[in-house]
C-alpha positions as CSV (number, residue, x, y, z in Angstrom):
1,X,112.7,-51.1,-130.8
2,X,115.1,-52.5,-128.0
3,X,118.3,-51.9,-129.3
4,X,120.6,-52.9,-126.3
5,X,121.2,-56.4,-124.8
6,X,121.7,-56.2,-121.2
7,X,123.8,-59.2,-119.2
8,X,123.9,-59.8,-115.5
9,X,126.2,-61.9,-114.2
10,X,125.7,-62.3,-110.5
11,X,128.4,-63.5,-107.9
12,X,128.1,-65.6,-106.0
13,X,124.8,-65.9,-103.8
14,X,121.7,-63.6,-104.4
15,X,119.0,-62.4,-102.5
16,X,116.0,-63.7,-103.4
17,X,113.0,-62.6,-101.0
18,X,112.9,-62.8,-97.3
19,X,110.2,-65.6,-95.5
20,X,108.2,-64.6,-92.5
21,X,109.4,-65.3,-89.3
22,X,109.7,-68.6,-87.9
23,X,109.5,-69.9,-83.9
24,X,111.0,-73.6,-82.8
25,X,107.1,-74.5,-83.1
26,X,106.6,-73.3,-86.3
27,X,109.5,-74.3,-88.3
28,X,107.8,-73.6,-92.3
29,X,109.3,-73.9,-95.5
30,X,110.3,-71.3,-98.0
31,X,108.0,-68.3,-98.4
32,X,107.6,-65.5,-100.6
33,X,110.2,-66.6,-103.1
34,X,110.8,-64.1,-106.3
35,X,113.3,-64.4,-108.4
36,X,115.0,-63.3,-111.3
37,X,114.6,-59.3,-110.4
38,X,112.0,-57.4,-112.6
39,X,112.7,-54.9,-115.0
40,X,111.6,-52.4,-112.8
41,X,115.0,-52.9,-110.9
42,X,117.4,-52.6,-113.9
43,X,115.5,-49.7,-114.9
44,X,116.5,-48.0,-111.2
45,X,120.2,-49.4,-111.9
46,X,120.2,-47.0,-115.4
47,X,119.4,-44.2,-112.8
48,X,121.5,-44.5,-110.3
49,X,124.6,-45.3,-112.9
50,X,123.7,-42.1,-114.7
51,X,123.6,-40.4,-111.6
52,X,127.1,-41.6,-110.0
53,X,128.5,-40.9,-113.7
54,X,127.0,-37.3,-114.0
55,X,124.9,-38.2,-117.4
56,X,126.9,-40.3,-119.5
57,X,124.2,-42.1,-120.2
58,X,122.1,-39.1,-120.7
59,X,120.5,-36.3,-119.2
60,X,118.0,-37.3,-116.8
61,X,115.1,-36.1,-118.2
62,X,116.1,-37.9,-121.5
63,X,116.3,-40.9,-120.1
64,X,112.7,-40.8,-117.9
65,X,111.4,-40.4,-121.3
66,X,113.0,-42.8,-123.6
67,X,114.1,-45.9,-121.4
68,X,112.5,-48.7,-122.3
69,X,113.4,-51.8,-120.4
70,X,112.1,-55.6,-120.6
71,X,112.6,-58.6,-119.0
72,X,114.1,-60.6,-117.0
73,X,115.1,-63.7,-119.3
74,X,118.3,-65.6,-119.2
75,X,121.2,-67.5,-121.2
76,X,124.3,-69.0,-121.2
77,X,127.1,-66.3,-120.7
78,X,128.6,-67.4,-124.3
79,X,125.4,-66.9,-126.2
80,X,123.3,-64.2,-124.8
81,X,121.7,-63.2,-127.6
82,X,119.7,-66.5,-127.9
83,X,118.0,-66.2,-124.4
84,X,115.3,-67.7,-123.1
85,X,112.1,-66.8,-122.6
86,X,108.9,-68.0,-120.7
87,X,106.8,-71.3,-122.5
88,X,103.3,-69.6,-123.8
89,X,100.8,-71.6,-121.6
90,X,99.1,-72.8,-124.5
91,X,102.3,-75.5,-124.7
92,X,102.9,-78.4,-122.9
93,X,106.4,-79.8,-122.9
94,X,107.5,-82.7,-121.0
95,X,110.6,-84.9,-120.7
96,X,109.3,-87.4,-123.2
97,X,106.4,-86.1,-124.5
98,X,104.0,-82.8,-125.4
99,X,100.9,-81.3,-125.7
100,X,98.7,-78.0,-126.8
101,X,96.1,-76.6,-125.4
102,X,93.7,-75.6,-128.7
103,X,90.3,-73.7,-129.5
104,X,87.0,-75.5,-130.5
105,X,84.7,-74.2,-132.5
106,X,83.1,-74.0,-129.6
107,X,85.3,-71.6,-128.1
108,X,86.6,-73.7,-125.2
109,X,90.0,-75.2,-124.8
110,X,90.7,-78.6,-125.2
111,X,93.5,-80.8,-125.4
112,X,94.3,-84.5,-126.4
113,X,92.5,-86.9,-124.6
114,X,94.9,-89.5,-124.0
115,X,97.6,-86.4,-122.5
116,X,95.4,-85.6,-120.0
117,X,97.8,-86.6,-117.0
118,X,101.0,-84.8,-119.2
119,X,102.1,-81.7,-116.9
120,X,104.3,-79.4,-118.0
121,X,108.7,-80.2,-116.8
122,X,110.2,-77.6,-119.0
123,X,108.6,-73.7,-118.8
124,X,111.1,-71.7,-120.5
125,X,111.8,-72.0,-124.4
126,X,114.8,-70.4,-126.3
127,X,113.6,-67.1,-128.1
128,X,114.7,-68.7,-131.7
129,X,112.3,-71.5,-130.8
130,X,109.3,-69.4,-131.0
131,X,107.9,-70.3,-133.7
132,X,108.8,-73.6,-134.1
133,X,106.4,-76.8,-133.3
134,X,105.7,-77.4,-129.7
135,X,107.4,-81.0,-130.3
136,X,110.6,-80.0,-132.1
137,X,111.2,-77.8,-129.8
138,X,111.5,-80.7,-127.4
139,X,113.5,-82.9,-129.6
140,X,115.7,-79.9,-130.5
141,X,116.2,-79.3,-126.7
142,X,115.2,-75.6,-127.0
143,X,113.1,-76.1,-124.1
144,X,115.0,-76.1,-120.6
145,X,114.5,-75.4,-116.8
146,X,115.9,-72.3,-115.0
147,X,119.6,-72.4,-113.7
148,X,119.5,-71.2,-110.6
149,X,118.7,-73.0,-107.5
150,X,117.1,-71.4,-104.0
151,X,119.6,-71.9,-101.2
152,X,117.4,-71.0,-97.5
153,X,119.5,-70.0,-94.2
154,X,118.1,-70.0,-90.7
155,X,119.2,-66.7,-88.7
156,X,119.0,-67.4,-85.0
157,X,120.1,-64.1,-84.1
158,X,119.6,-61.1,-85.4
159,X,120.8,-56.9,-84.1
160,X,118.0,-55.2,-83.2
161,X,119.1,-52.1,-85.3
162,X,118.6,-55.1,-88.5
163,X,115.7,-57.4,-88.0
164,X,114.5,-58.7,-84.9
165,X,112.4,-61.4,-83.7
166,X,109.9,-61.8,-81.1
167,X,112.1,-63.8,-78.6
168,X,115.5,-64.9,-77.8
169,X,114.9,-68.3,-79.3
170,X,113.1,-67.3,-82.5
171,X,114.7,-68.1,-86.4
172,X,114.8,-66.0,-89.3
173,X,114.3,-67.5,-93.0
174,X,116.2,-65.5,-95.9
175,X,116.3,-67.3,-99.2
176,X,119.3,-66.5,-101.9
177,X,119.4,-67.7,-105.0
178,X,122.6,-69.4,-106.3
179,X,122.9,-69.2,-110.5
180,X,124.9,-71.5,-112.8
181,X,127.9,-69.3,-113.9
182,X,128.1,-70.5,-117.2
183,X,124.6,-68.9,-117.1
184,X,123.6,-65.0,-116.7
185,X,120.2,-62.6,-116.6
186,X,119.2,-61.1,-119.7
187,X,117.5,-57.8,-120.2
188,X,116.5,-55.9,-123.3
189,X,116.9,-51.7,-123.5
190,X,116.3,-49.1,-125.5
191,X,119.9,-47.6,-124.0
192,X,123.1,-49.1,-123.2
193,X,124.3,-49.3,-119.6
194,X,128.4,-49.2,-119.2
195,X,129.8,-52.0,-118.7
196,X,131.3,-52.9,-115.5
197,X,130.6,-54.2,-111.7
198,X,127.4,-52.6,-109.8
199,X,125.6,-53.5,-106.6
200,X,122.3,-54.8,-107.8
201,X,119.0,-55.1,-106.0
202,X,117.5,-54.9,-102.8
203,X,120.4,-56.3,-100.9
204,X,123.4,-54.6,-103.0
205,X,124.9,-57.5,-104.2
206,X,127.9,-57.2,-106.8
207,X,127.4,-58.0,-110.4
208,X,128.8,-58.0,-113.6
209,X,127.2,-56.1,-116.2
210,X,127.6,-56.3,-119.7
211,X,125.6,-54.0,-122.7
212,X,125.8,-55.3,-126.5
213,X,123.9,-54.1,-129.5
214,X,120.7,-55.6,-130.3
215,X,120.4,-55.4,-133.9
216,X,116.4,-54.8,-135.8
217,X,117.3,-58.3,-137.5
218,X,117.4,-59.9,-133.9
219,X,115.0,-62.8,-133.4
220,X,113.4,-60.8,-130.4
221,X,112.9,-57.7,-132.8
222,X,111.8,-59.7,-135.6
223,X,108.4,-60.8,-133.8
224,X,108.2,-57.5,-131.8
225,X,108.0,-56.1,-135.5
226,X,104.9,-58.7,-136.3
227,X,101.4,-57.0,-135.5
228,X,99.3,-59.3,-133.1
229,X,96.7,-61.2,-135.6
230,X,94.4,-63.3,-133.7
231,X,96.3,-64.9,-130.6
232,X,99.9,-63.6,-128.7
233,X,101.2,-64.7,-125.3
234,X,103.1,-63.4,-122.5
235,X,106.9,-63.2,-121.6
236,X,106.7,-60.5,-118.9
237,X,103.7,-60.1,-116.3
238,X,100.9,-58.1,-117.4
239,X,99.8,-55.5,-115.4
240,X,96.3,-53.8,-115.9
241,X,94.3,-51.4,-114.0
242,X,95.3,-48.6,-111.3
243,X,96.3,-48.9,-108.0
244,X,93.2,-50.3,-106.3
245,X,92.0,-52.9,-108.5
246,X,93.5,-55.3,-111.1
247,X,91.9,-56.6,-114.2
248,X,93.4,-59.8,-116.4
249,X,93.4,-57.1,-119.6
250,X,93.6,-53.4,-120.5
251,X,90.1,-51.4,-118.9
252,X,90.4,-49.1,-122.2
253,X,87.6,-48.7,-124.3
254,X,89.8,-49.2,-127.5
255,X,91.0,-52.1,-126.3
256,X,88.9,-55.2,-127.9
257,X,88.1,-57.5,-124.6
258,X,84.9,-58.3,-126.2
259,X,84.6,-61.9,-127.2
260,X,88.3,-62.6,-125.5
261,X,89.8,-65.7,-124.7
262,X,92.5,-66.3,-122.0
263,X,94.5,-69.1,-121.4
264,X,96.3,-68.2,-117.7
265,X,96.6,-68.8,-114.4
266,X,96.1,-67.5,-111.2
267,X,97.4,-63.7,-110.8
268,X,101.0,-63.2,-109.4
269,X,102.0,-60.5,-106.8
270,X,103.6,-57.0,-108.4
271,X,105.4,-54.4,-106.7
272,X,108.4,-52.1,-107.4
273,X,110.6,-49.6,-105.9
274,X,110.2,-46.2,-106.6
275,X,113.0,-43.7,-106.9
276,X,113.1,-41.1,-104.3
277,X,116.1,-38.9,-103.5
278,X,115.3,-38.4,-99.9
279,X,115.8,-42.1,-98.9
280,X,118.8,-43.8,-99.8
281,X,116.9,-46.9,-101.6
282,X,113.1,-44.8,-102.4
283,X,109.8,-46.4,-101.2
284,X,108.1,-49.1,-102.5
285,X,105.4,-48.8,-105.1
286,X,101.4,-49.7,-104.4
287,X,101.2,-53.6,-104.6
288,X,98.9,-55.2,-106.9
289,X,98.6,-58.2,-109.0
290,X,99.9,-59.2,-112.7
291,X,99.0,-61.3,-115.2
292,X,101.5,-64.5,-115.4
293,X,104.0,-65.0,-117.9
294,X,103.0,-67.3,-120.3
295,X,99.1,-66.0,-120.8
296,X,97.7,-66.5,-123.9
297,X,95.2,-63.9,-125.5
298,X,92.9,-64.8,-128.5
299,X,91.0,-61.9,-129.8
300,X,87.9,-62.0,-132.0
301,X,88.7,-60.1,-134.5
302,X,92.1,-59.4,-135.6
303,X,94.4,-56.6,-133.6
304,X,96.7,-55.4,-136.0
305,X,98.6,-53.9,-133.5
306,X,102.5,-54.7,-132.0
307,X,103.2,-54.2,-128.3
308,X,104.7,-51.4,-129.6
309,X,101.9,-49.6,-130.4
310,X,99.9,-50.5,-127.6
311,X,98.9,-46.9,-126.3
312,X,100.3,-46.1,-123.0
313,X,96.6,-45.2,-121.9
314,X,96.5,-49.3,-121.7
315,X,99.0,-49.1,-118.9
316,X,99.1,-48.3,-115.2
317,X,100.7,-44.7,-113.8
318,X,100.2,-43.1,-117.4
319,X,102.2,-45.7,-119.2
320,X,104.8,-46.0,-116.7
321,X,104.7,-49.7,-116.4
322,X,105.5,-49.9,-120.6
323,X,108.5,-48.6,-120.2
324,X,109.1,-51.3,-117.9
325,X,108.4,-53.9,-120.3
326,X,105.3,-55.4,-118.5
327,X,103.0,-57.0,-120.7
328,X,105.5,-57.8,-123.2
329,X,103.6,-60.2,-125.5
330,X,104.1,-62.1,-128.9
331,X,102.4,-63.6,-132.0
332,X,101.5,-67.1,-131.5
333,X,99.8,-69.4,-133.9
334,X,97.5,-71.9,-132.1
335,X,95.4,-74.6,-133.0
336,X,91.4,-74.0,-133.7
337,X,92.2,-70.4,-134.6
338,X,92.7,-69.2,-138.0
């Protein structure tokens, strides 16, 4: 189980992605956007910690094996134990209004007729909302939108030993991400990281970071505890496959794609950093694509299984990608399926 409640607090602006690079002709909007950071890059923050503190954290063999992270999710800084997590895509929540997606008999989704325009405004529910109905989580106001805005700057010029453009007149986009601070990133561990300030990401920029114990009777360790019956959903990209292809499910012969359902949407981009000692930030991983947060799987016959138990055969790089959380999924009840 997670047992460790990880907080990020950034300050001040961060770096979100870099766009491609514009000309006074072709002046574009913002590209290639990602933002919170994936597990994948707390997980290399563990690392490097426990490197700069000589193995307080543990040794480093220890730690390859039994670090687990998940994420990322978010919450106010004075509540972080009730975070937020993404809206299962079989949801609709609106300002005023709200729908569900459910199974005919038929086996194909449907939804109310006279909802058909209703498009979804909120797409991330508090975790102690889970299982609650679609429309009291509205009226509660469990449902919210992210707290962070994307804040884009134009770089005319740029050193040549940095990034450089093609001419003396072209622009450079590079989008940063400025977060609420009553708000913070949440993470969920299997180990605690010291608390303190670290440079975080891509672009080093100074956080706070807080660790707090994640008790079994948590909310997020209650349902992890549920076996999967007939239908879960995504609240962390699902990775599948190797590093050539990517598949919308696990290619494992024990795993029971026959006769699924999937409620989704088109494949997002996945890549992460890997750690290597001779470079000062590693290389980056193969890119592929992931599942979205939010997918719903509905199974034929019953799993019986938690995410826990999902075999790391299922995963990518021999079960690498588990301990990064990927695929995280939850019970859901929906409608049509018993």
């Amino acid at each position: 189980m997670f047992q460790h409640l990880i907080t990020i607090s950034p300050l001040g602006l961060m770096y979100g992605s870099a766009g491609a690079f514009l000309s006074p002709e072709n002046l574009v909007g913002r590209s290639g956007a990602k933002f919170p950071p994936d597990a994948a890059t707390v997980a290399g923050l563990f690392f490097s910690a426990n490197h700069a503190s000589k193995g307080v954290i543990s040794a480093h063999d220890d730690l390859k094996q039994t670090l687990h992270v998940t994420g990322p999710f978010w919450a106010k800084r004075d509540q972080p134990e009730v975070f937020y997590v993404p809206v299962p895509r079989h949801r609709i929540i609106a300002e005023d209004n709200e729908d569900e997606w459910r199974l005919e008999s038929d086996r194909h989704w449907q939804r109310d007729p006279q909802k058909q325009d209703l498009e979804a405004y909120y797409t991330w529910q508090s975790i102690d909302a889970w299982n609650r109905e679609t429309r009291k989580i509205r009226t509660n106001q469990e449902a919210a939108q992210v707290p962070w805005k994307s804040v884009s700057f134009l770089h005319p010029h740029m050193k040549s030993e940095e990034r450089h453009v093609l001419d003396e007149d072209g622009l450079f986009l590079e989008n940063a991400v400025q977060m609420d601070e009553d708000y913070c990133l949440v993470y969920l561990s299997t180990n605690a990281l010291p608390n303190g300030w670290y440079r975080f990401g891509g672009e080093g920029h100074m956080v706070e970071v807080g660790s707090q114990p994640l008790p079994p009777s948590s909310t997020i360790n209650q349902l992890l505890d549920q076996p999967i019956d007939l239908a879960c959903a995504f609240i962390t990209p699902g990775v599948w496959g190797s590093n050539n292809l990517s598949y919308r499910c696990p290619k494992h012969p024990e795993f029971p794609r026959d006769g699924i359902q999937m409620l989704t949407d088109k494949a997002v981009p996945y890549r992460y950093r890997l750690g290597n000692r001779k470079t000062e930030r590693g290389r980056l991983s193969r890119g592929r694509y992931a599942v979205p947060v939010g997918t719903v799987y509905v199974f034929k016959q019953p799993l019986n299984k938690r995410w826990w138990d999902f075999p790391d055969d299922w995963f990518p790089d021999k079960g690498l990608l588990k301990k990064m959380g990927t695929g995280l999924c939850l019970p859901i009840k929906l409608q049509g399926v018993a």
